[in-house]
N, C-alpha and C positions, 0 to 999 in steps of 0.2 A: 436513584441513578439519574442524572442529567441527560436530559430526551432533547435534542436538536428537533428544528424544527422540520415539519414537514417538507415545507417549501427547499432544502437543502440536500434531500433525502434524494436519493441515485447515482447513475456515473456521469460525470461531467468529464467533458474533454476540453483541453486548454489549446487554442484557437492563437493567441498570442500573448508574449511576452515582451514587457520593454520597459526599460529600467532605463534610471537619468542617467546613467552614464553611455546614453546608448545602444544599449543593446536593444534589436528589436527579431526575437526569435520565431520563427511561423512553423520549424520542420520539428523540434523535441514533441515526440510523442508523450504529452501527458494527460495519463489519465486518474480521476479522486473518486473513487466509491466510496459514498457516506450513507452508515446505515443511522437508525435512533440514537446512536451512541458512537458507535464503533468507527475509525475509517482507514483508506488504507488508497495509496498514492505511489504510483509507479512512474518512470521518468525513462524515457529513452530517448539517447541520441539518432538520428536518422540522415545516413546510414547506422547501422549498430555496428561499433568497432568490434573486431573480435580478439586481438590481442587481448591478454593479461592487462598491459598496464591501459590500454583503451578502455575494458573495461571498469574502470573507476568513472568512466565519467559519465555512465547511469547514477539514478540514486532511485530513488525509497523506501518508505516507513507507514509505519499503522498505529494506531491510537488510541487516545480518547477528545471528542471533539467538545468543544465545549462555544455554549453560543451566546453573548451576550447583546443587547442592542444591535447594531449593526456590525461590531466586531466579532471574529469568529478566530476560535484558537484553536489549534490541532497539539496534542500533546504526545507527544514523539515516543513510543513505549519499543517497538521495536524496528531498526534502524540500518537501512544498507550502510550508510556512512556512518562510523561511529561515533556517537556524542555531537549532533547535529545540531540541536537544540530544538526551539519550539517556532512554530507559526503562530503569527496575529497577525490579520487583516482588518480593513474595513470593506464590508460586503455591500455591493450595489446590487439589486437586481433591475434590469433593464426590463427584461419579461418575465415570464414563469422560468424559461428555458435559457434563461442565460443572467449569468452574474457578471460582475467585475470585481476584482478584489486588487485592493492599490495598500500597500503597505503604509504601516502609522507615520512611519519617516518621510513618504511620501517617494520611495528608493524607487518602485516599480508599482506596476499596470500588470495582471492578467486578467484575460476574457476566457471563461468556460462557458461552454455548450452541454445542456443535459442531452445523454442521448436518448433518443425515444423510445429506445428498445431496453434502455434501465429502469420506465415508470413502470410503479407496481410496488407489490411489500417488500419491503427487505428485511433482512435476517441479520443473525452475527451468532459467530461459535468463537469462544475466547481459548487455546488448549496449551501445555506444556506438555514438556517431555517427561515420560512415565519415569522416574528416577533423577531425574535432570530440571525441577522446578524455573530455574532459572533460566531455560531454553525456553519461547514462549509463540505463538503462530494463532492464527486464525484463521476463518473462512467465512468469506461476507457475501452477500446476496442482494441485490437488487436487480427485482424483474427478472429480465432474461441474462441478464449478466453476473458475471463472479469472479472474486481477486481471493485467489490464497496467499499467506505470508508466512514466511518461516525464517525463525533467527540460523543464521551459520550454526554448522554443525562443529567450530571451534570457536575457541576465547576471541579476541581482540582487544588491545589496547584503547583506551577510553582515551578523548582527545589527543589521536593522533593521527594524521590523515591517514585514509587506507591505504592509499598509492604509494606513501611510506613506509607500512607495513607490508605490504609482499613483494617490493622491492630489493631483488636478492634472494631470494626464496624461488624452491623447485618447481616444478608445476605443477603437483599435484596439493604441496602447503598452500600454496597462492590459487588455487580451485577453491578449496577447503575454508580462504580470507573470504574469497568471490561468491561464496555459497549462501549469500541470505538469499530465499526465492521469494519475490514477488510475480506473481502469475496471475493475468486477468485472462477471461477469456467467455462464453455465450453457455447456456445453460442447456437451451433446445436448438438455439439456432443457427450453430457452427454444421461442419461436415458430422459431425457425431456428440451424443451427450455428452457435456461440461468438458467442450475442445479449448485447449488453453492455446489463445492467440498473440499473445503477448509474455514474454519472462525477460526478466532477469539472469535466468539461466536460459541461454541461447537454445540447448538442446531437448528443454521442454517445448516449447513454441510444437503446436503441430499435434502435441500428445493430447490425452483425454488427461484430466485430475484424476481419476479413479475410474476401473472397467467396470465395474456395475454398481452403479451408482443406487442408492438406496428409493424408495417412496419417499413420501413425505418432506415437511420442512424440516431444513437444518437441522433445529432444535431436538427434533425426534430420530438424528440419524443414531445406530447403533453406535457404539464406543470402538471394536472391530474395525467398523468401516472407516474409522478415522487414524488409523491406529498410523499406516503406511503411506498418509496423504504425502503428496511432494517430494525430490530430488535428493531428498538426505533426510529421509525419515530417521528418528530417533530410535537406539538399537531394542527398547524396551516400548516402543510408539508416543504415541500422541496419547493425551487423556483429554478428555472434555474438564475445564475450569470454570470459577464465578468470571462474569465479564470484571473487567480491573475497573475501578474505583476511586476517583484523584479527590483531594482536596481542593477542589477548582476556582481560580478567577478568572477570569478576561485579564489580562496585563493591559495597564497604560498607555504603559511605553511599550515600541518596539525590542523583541530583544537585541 
């Protein structure tokens, strides 16, 4: 398995964006938890719209990361936007605690901040849906920090934008589009154990991930206690799976 490096290992928060044509972003809430392997990348607009069709314009997805020279690729396995494609950057680190990553085209500039409350070990649990292989979620750990991920609990059409997909549709099919959860939130150090402060599902924000959260690392949680993680657990639960596995390069080119 491809092991990332140390030095990339926690939650970074993206500080700014600015791309040649422009743009220069300080308010999206973005935050990347990357574990030995595993990662997983949440994107909120700020304010957070709350409409249906507002909401399309969060995004993220979880992975597998792969690190080469100073290029870093994120490999897009499960996905708010459907059929997104892949990350490659080239990675600056300015200090311990802060990278810059500028795209191969030279398209854009982001600056992330580690926070200091994600140094320490991290973890990664890879799971599907118990009958449902092809539903697929995780839950990552760095330090005091933690991001669960979960595919929608419906199909979606593969390249095609989601905002065109539930456009027209009831509110509860367009919930149903809207239901990948991406959820970060502190381990010990929210109002209550593993308080999710951030989602993708607006009405998580606030909750605990699970009321009695087990001992031990991740790796050692019972299968049970995973079963009913997140907003649209799967009707048969979750199972513990091998972490995913790519065939990996670093790309050249930018995609």
């Amino acid at each position: 398995m491809n092991s990332v490096p140390e030095a990339y290992r926690g939650v970074w928060r993206r500080t700014l964006l600015r791309t040649a044509n422009g743009v220069d972003d300080r308010r999206t809430r973005a935050l990347w938890l990357q574990t030995a392997s595993v990662h997983a990348d949440l994107r909120l607009p700020d304010p957070l719209p709350m409409t249906v069709a507002g909401r399309t314009r969060q995004s993220g997805f979880a992975g597998i990361t792969e690190v080469g020279g100073d290029q870093c690729q994120w490999h897009r396995l499960i996905d708010f936007h459907p059929d997104s494609g892949t990350d490659v950057g080239t990675m600056h680190f300015v200090s311990p605690d802060e990278v810059h990553e500028r795209g191969l085209d030279g398209s854009y500039l982001e600056v992330w901040q580690r926070l200091p409350e994600s140094v320490g070990p991290t973890h990664a649990l890879w799971l599907t849906a118990a009958g449902e292989p092809q539903r697929q979620g995780c839950l990552l750990q760095a330090g005091d920090c933690f991001m669960f991920v979960a595919d929608r609990p419906g199909p979606v059409e593969q390249g095609v934008p989601l905002l065109s997909q539930i456009t027209g549709l009831g509110a509860d099919p367009a919930e149903i589009m809207l239901g990948c959860e991406l959820s970060f939130g502190r381990v010990a150090g929210g109002s209550m154990p593993w308080e999710i402060t951030l989602s993708s599902l607006p009405g998580r924000t606030g909750r605990c991930l699970l009321l009695a959260p087990p001992a031990g690392e991740l790796e050692q949680w019972p299968e049970e206690q995973l079963a009913g993680l997140g907003g649209y657990p799967p009707a048969d639960g979750w199972q513990r799976a091998p972490l995913p596995q790519l065939n990996m390069s670093v790309q050249e080119n930018a995609p």
